[in-house]
KELUM-987924 format. One record per residue (C-alpha): x, z, y; chain. Coordinates in steps of 0.1 Angstrom, whole numbers, plus 5000, padded with zeros to 4 digits. Each point is the difference from the previous one (the first is absolute). Last residue first. Layout:
! residues N
@x X	z Z	y Y	chain A;
...
This chain:
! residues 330
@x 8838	z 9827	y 4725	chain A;
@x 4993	z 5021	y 5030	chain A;
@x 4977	z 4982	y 5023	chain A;
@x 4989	z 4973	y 4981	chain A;
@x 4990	z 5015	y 4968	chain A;
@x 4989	z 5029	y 5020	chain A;
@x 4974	z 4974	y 5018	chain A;
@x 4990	z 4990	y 4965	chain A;
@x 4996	z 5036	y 4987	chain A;
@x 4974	z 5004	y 5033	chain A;
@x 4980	z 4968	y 4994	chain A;
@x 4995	z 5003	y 4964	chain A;
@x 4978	z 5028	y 5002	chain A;
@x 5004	z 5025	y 4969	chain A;
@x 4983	z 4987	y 4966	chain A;
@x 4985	z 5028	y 4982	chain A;
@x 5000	z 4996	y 4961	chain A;
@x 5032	z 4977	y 5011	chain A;
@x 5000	z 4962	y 4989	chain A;
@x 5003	z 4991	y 5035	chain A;
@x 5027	z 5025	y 5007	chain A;
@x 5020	z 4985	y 4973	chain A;
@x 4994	z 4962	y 5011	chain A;
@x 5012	z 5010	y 5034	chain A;
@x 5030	z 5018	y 4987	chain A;
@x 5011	z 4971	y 4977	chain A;
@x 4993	z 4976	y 5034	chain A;
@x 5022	z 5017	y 5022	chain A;
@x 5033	z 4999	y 4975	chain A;
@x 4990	z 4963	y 4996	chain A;
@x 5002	z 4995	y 5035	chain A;
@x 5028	z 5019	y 5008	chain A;
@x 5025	z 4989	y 4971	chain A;
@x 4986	z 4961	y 5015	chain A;
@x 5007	z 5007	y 5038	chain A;
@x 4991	z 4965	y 5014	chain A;
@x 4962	z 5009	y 4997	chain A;
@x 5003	z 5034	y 5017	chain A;
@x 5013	z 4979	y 5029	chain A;
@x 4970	z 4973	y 5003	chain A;
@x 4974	z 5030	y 4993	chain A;
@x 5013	z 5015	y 5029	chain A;
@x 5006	z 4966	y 5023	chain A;
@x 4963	z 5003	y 5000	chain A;
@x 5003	z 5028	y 5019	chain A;
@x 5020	z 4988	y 5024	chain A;
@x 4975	z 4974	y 5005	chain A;
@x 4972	z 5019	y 5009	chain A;
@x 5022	z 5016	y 5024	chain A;
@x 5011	z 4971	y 5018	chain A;
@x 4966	z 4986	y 5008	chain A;
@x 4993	z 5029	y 5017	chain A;
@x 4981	z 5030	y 5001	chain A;
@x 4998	z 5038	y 5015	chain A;
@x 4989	z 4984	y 5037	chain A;
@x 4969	z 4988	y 4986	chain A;
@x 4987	z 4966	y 5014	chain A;
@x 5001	z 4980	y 4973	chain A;
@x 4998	z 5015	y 4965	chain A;
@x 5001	z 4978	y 4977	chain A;
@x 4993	z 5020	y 4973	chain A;
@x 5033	z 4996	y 4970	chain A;
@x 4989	z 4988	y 4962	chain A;
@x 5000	z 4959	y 4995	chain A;
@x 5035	z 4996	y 4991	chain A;
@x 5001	z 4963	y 4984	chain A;
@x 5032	z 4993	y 4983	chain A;
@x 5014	z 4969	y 5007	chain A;
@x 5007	z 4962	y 4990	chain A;
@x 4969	z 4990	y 5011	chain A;
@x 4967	z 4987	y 4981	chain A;
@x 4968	z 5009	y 5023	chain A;
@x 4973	z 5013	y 4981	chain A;
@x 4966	z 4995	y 5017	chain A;
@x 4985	z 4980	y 4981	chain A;
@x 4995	z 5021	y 4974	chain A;
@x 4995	z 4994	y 4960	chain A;
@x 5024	z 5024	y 4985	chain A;
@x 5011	z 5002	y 4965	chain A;
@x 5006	z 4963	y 4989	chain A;
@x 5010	z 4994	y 5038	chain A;
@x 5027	z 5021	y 4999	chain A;
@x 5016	z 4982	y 4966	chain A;
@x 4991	z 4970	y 5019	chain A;
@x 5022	z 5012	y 5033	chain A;
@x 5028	z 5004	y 4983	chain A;
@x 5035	z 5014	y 5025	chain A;
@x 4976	z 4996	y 5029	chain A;
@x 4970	z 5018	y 4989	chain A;
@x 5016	z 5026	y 4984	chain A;
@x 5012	z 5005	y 5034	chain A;
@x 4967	z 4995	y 5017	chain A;
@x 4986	z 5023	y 4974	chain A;
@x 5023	z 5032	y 5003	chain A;
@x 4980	z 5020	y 5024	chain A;
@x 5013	z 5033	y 5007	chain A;
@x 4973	z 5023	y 5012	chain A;
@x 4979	z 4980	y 4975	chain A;
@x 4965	z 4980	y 5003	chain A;
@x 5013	z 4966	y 4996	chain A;
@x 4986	z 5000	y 4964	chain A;
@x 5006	z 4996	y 4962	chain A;
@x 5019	z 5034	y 4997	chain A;
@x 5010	z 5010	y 4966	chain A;
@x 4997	z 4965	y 4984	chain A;
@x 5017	z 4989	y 5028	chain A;
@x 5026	z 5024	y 5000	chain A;
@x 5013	z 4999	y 4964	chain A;
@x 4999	z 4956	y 4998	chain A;
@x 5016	z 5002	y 5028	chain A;
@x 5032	z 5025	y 4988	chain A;
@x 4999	z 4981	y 4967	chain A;
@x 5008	z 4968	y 5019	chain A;
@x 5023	z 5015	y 5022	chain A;
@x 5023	z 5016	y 4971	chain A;
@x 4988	z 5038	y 4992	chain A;
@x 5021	z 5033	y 5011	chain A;
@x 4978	z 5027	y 4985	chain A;
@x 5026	z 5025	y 4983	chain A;
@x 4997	z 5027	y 5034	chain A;
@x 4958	z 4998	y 4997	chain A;
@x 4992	z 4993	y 5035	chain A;
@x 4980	z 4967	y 4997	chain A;
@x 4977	z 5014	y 4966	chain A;
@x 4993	z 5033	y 5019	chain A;
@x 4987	z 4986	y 5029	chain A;
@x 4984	z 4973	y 4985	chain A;
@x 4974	z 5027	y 4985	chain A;
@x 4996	z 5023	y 5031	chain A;
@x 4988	z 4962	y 5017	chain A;
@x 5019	z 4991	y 5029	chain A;
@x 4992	z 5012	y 5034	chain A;
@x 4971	z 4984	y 5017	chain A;
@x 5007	z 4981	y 5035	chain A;
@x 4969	z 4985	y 5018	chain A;
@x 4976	z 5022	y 4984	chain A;
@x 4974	z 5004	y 5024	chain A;
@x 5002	z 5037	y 4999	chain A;
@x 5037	z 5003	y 4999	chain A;
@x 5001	z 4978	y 5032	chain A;
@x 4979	z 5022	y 5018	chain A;
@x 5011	z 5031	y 4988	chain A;
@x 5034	z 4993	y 5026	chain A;
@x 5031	z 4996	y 4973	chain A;
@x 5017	z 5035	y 5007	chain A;
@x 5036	z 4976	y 5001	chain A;
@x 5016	z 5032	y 4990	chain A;
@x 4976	z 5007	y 4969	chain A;
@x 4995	z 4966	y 4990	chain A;
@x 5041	z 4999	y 4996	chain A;
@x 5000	z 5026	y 4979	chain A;
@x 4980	z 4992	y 4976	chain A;
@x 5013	z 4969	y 5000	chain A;
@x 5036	z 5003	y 4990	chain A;
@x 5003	z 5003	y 4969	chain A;
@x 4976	z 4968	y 4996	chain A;
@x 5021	z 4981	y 5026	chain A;
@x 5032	z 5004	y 4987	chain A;
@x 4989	z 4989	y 4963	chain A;
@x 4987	z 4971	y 5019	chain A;
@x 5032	z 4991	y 5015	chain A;
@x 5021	z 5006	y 4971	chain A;
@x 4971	z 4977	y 4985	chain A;
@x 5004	z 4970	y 5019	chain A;
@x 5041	z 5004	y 4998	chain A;
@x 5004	z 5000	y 4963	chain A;
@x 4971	z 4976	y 4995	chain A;
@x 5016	z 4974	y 5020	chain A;
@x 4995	z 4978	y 5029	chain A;
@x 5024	z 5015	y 5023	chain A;
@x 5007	z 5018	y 5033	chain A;
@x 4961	z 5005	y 5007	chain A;
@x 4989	z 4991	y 5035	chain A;
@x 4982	z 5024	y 5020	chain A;
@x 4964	z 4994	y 5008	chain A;
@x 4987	z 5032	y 5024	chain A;
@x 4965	z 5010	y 5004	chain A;
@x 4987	z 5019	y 5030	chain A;
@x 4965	z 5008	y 4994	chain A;
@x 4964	z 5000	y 5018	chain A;
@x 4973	z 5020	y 4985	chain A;
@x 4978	z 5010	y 5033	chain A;
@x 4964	z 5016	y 5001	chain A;
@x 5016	z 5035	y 5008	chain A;
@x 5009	z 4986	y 5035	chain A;
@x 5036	z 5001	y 5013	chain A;
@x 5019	z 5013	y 4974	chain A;
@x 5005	z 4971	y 4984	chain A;
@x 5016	z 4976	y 5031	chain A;
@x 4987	z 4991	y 5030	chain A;
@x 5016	z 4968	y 5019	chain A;
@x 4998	z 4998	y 5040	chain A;
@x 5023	z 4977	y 5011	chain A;
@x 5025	z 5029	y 5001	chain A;
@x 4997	z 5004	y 4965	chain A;
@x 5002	z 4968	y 4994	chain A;
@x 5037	z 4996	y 5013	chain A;
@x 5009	z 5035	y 4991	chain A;
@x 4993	z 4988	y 4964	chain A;
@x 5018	z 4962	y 5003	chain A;
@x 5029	z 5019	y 5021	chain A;
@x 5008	z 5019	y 4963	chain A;
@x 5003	z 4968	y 4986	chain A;
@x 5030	z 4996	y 5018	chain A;
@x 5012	z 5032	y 4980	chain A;
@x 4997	z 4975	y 4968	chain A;
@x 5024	z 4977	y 5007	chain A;
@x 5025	z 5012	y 4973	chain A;
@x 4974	z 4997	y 4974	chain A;
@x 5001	z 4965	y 5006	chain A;
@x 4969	z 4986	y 5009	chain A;
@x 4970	z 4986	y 4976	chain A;
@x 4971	z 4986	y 5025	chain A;
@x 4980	z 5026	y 5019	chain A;
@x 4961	z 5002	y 4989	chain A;
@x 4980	z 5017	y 5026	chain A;
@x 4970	z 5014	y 4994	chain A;
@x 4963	z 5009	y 5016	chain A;
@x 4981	z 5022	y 4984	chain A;
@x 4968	z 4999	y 4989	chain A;
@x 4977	z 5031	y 5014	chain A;
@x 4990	z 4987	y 5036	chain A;
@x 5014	z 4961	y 4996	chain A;
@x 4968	z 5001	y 4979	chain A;
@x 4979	z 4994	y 5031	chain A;
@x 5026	z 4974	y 5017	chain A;
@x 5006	z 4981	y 4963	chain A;
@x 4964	z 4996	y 4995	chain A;
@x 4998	z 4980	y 5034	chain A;
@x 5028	z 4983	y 4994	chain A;
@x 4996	z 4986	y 4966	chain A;
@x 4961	z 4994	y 5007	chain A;
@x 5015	z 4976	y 5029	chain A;
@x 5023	z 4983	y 4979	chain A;
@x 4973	z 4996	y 4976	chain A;
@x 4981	z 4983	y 5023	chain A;
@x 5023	z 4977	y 5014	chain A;
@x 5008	z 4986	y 4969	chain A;
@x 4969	z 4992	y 4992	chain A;
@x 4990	z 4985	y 5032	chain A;
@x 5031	z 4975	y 4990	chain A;
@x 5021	z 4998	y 5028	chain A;
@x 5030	z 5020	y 4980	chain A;
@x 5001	z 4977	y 4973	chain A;
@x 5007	z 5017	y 4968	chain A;
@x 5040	z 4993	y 4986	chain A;
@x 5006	z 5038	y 4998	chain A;
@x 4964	z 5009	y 4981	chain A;
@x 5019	z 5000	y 4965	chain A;
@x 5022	z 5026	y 5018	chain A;
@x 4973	z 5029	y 5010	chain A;
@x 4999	z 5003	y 5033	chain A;
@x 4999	z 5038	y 5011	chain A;
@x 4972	z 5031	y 5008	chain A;
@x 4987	z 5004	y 4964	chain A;
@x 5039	z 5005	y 4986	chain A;
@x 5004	z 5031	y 5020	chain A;
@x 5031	z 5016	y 5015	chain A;
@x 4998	z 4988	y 5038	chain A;
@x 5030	z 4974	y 5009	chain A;
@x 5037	z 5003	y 5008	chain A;
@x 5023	z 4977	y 4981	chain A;
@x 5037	z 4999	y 5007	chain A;
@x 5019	z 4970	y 4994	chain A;
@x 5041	z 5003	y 5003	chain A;
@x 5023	z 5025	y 5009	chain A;
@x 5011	z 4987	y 5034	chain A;
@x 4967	z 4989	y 5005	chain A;
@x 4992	z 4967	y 4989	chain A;
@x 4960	z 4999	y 4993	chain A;
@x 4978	z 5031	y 5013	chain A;
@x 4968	z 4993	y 4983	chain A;
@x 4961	z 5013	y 5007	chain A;
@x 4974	z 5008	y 4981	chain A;
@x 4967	z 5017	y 5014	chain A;
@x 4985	z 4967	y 5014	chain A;
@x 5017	z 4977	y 4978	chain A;
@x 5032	z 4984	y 4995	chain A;
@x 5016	z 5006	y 5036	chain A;
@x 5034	z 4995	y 5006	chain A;
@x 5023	z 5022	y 5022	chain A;
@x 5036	z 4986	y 5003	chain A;
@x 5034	z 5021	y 4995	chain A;
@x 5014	z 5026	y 5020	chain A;
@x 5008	z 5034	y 4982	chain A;
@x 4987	z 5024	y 5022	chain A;
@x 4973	z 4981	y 5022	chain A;
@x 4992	z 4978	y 4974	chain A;
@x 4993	z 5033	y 4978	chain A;
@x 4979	z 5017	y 5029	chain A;
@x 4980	z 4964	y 5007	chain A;
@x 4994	z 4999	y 4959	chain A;
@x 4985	z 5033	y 5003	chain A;
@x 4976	z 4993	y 5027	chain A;
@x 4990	z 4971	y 4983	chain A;
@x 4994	z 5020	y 4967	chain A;
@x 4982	z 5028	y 5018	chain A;
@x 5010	z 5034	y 5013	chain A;
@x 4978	z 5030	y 4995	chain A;
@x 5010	z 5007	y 4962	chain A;
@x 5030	z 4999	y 4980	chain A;
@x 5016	z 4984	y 4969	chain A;
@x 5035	z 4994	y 4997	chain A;
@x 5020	z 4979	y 4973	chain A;
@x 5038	z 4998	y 4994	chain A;
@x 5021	z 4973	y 4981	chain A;
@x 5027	z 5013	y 4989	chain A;
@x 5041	z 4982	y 4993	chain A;
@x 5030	z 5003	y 4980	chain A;
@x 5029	z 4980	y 5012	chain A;
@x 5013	z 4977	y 4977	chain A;
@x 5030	z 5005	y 4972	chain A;
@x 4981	z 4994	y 4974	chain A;
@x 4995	z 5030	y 4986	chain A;
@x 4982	z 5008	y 5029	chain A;
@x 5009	z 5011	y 5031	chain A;
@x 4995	z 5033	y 5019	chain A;
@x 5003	z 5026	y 4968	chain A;
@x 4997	z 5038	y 5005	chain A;
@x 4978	z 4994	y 5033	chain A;
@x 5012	z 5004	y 5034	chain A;
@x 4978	z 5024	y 5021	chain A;
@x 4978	z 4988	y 5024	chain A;
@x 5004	z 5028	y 5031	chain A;
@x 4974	z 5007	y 5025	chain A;
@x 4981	z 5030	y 4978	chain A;
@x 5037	z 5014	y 4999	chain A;
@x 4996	z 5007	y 5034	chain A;
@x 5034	z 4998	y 5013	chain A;
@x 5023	z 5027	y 5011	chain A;
C-alpha cells in the first residue's frame, strides 16, 4: 500500500470557473544549503538556466514549469530595483556587493533560504515532491533541526473565482477549521514565537462564520482588512485582495512586500526537511480539508452554528477535538 504522506490528493475543484486548470505556487524554506546550491538542485530536476541576480539570489529561467527563484530570505542581503541600472565597475557598486555577500554568509545561519516555484498545475504537484528529496539530499535542514529555525512551507492555490460567495466559503472553511489544523501540523514554537503566521482575531472569527454572513466582494474586503490590516495570518488574504483591488489594499496596508496573485496564501505548515514523518504531500492534503468542507455549504454552515455556540458557552470546550468529530463522523 502507498504511503499516503506520498500521495497529492485531487482537490474538490481542479479548474476554475473558467474552464482552466487550477494552479499553486509553492514556497520552501530550509537551512544548510545555499541559493546557488539550490538553483543547481532545481536545474538539475526540472532543466532550465541558472542566472545570477545577486550574491544570494539566483534564477532558474525556462524550466518546464517556468522561473523559479532561489535566494536567502532577507531584504538587507539583495539589490534593491532602483539600483538595477548601477554600473557594476563603479567602486561603489562593488562595495556593496561585497557587504551583500559577506552579511549574507553570516546571517545565512538563522535566515532561511527559499525557493519560490512558479504556479503548476495541481496535477503536477507529486513532481514537486523530487524538489524536497532533491535538497534534502544536498544537504537541506528543515525546522526541527536547530531550535533557532522558523522556516515554513507555504502553498498559493488558485481561487476558482473572483467572488464574494467563493472567497468567503473558503474563509469560513478555514476559520472552523484552524484549530484543528495547528494542532496536527504541531507548528514548531519557533514560528509561533516570532509570529510568522497568527490566527485570526476571536472577534473576526465570529463575524466570518456567522451561517447569515454571505457579503459581496467588496463588503467581504472592506470586513477583513479592517479586521486584519497585516500579512501576519495563517491564511494570508492580502495578495489576493491585492490583485482583485490593490488601492482598496493599499489604503489599509502600507507593505512592500505584498505580492498581488490570484491565490490564497497558506502560510501555516513547518517545513520540515529532513524528517521522515513529512512531506510536501501532506501538508497539502490537508489543505485540501478546508478546500472540501468549503464546497459542502449544509456542512459548513451546520459547523459554524456549533462553533459559534460553544464559543459563547460559560465554559468553552476545545475547538480542535469537536472539529475533528465534525469531520470524522458528520
Amino acid at each position: 500500500m502507498q504511503d499516503f504522506r506520498d500521495v497529492f490528493f485531487t482537490p474538490p475543484h481542479s479548474h476554475t470557473t473558467g474552464g482552466e486548470l487550477r494552479r499553486v505556487g509553492v514556497e520552501l524554506e530550509f537551512a544548510a544549503v545555499s541559493a546557488r546550491a539550490s538553483a543547481n538542485v532545481v536545474q538539475t530536476l526540472f532543466g532550465g538556466n541558472v542566472r545570477e541576480l545577486d550574491p544570494h539570489r539566483f534564477e532558474v529561467v525556462d524550466t518546464e514549469f517556468g522561473d523559479f527563484t532561489c535566494e536567502l530570505d532577507s531584504q538587507y542581503v539583495h539589490d534593491n530595483p532602483k539600483d538595477a541600472n548601477a554600473d557594476p565597475s563603479e567602486l561603489k557598486y562593488r562595495l556593496r556587493r561585497s557587504l551583500q555577500e559577506l552579511f549574507g554568509d553570516v546571517s545565512s545561519l538563522l535566515v532561511p533560504c527559499e525557493v519560490v516555484c512558479p504556479p503548476i498545475v495541481t496535477t503536477d504537484l507529486p513532481k514537486l515532491a523530487g524538489l524536497v528529496s532533491g535538497l534534502e539530499e544536498a544537504g537541506a535542514s528543515g525546522t526541527r533541526e536547530n531550535v533557532l529555525y522558523a522556516f515554513g512551507a507555504q502553498f498559493n492555490p488558485e481561487i476558482i473565482e473572483p467572488t464574494g460567495d467563493h472567497i468567503a466559503s473558503v474563509l469560513k472553511a478555514y476559520v472552523l477549521l484552524s484549530a484543528w489544523l495547528r494542532k496536527i501540523v504541531d507548528v514548531d514554537p519557533t514560528r509561533r514565537l516570532t509570529s510568522f503566521a497568527d490566527p485570526f482575531p476571536p472577534s473576526y472569527q465570529r463575524k466570518i462564520v456567522a451561517p447569515d454572513y454571505w457579503p459581496g466582494l467588496d463588503d467581504l474586503m472592506d470586513m477583513h482588512l479592517k479586521e486584519n490590516p497585516t500579512r501576519n495570518r495563517e491564511l494570508d488574504m492580502l495578495p489576493l485582495f491585492a490583485h482583485l483591488d490593490e488601492k482598496k489594499v493599499a489604503a489599509r496596508v502600507n507593505d512592500p512586500l505584498i505580492k498581488a496573485r490570484p491565490t490564497f496564501h497558506y502560510r501555516l505548515p513547518d517545513a520540515r526537511l529532513g524528517d521522515p514523518a513529512w512531506s510536501l504531500a501532506l501538508e497539502w492534503n490537508r489543505w485540501l480539508m478546508v478546500e472540501r468542507l468549503a464546497n459542502d455549504r449544509d456542512k459548513l454552515n451546520a459547523m459554524a452554528e456549533d462553533f459559534l455556540r460553544l464559543d459563547a458557552a460559560a465554559k468553552p470546550k476545545p475547538w480542535a477535538w469537536r472539529a475533528s468529530e465534525w469531520m470524522v463522523l458528520a
